[in-house]
C-alpha positions as CSV (number, residue, x, y, z in Angstrom):
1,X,76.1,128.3,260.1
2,X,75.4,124.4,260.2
3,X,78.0,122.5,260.2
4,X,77.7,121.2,256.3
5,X,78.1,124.3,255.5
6,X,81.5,125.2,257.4
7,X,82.9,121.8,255.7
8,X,81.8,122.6,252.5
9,X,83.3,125.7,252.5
10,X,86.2,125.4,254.3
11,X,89.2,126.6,252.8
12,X,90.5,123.3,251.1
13,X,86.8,123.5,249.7
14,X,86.8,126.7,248.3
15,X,90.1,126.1,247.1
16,X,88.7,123.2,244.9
17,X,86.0,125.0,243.5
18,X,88.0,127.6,242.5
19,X,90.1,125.4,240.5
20,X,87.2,123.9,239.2
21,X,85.7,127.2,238.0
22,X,88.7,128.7,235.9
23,X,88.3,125.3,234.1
24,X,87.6,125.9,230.3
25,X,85.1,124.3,228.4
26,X,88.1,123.2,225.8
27,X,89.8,121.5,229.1
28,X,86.9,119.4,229.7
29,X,85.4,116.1,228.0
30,X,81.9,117.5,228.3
31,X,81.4,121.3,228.4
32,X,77.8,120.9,230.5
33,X,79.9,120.5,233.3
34,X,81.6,124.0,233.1
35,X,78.2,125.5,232.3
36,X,76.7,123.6,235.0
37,X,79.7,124.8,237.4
38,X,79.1,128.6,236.6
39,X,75.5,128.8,237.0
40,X,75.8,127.1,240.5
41,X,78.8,129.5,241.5
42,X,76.6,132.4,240.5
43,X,73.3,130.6,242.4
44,X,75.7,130.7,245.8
45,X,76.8,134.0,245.0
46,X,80.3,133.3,244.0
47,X,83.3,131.8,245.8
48,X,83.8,134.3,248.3
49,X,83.2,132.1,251.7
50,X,79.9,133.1,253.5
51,X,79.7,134.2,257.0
52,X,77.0,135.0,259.4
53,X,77.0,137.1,262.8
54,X,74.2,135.7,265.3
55,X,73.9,137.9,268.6
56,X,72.5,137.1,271.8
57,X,70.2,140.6,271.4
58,X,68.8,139.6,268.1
59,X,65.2,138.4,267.9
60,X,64.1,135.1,266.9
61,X,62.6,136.1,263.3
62,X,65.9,137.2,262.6
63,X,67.9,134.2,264.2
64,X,65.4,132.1,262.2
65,X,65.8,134.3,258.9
66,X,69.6,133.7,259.2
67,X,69.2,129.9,260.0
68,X,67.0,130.0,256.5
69,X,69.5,131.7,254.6
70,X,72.5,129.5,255.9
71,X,70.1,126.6,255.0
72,X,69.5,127.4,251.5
73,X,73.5,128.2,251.3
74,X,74.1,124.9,252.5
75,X,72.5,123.8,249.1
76,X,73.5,125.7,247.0
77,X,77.4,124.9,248.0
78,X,76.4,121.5,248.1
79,X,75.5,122.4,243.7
80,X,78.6,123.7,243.6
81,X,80.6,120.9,245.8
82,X,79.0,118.3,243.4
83,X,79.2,120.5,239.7
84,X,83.0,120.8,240.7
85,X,83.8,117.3,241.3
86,X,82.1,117.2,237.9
87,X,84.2,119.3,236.2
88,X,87.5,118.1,237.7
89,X,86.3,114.3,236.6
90,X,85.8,115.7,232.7
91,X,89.0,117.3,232.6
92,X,90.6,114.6,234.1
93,X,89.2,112.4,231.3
94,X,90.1,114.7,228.9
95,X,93.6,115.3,229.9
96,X,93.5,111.1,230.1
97,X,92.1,110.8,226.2
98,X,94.2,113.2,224.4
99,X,97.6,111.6,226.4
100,X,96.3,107.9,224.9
101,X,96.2,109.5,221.5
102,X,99.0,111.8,221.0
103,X,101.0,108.4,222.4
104,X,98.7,106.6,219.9
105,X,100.3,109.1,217.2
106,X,103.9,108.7,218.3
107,X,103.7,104.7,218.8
108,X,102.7,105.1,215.2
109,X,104.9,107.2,213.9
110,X,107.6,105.5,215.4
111,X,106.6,101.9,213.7
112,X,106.7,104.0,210.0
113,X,110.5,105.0,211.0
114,X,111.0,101.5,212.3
115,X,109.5,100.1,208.8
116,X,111.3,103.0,206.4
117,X,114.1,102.2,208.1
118,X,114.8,98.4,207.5
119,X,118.1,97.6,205.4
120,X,119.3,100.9,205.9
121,X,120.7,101.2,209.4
122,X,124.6,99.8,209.8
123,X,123.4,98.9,213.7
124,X,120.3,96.8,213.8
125,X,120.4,97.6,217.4
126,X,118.8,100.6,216.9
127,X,116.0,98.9,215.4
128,X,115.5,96.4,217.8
129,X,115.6,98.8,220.9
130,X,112.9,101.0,219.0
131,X,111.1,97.8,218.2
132,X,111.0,97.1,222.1
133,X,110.2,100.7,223.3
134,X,107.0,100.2,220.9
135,X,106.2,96.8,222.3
136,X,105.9,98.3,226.1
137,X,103.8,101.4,224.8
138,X,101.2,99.5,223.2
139,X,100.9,97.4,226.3
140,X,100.2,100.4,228.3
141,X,96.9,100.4,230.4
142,X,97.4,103.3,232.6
143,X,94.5,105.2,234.3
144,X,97.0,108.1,234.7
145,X,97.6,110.8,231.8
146,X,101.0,111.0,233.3
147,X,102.1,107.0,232.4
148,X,101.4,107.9,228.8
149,X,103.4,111.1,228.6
150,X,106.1,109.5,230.3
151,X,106.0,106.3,227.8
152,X,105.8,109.2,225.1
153,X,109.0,110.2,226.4
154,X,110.5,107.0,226.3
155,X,109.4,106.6,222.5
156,X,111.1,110.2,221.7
């Protein structure tokens, strides 16, 4: 085995890529990637991690064959290595978009009970803290999905 191909399926590796290929093509931004994903798994062979026994009494057409067959599964992992990082990134992005709207949904929700509520509240208190908890949401650039479901919470 070269050594690309040990790294790129070492256990952490393989680990990733199985993650990446129980990945749903509702989980992701772009579905190509989880198609892309599984025809590469298949192309490898699946995700079971390849192994190869070279011996000393073995000629060198068959050293050489097994050189060539760890050659072409250091490409094809490296399809796989690439199509799971893909997949990853689209959920990721997805996971990211639908956190900025359901916040977008609460933030607004919140500003009709802020508005239907004016006048009719003993503690304008209230108001006023909800009124601030809707100020710091829609300032909210995060890159994380989790910074909008915790400033979701917040606004509950």
């Amino acid at each position: 085995m070269t050594k690309t191909l040990q790294e790129k399926t070492g256990s952490a590796m393989m680990a990733s890529y199985r993650e990446a290929s129980r990945v749903k093509e509702d989980q992701v931004k772009d579905a190509k990637t989880v198609a892309n994903m599984s025809r590469n798994v298949k192309a490898a062979g699946g995700l079971e991690r390849p192994t190869f026994q070279c011996k000393a009494s073995m000629s060198t057409g068959d050293l050489n064959a097994k050189a060539s067959k760890a050659k072409k599964l250091d490409s094809e992992y490296a399809a796989v290595s690439k199509s799971a990082k893909a997949v990853i990134a689209s959920r990721d992005a997805k996971t990211l978009e639908d956190a900025k709207a359901t916040l977008n949904a609460k933030r607004d929700e919140a500003s009709k009970l802020l508005g239907d509520s004016d006048g009719k509240v003993a503690d304008s208190a209230v108001r006023d803290s909800l009124q601030k908890v809707i100020d710091q949401v829609g300032q909210i650039k995060a890159d994380t999905a989790k910074s909008y479901w915790d400033a979701m919470n917040a606004l509950q």
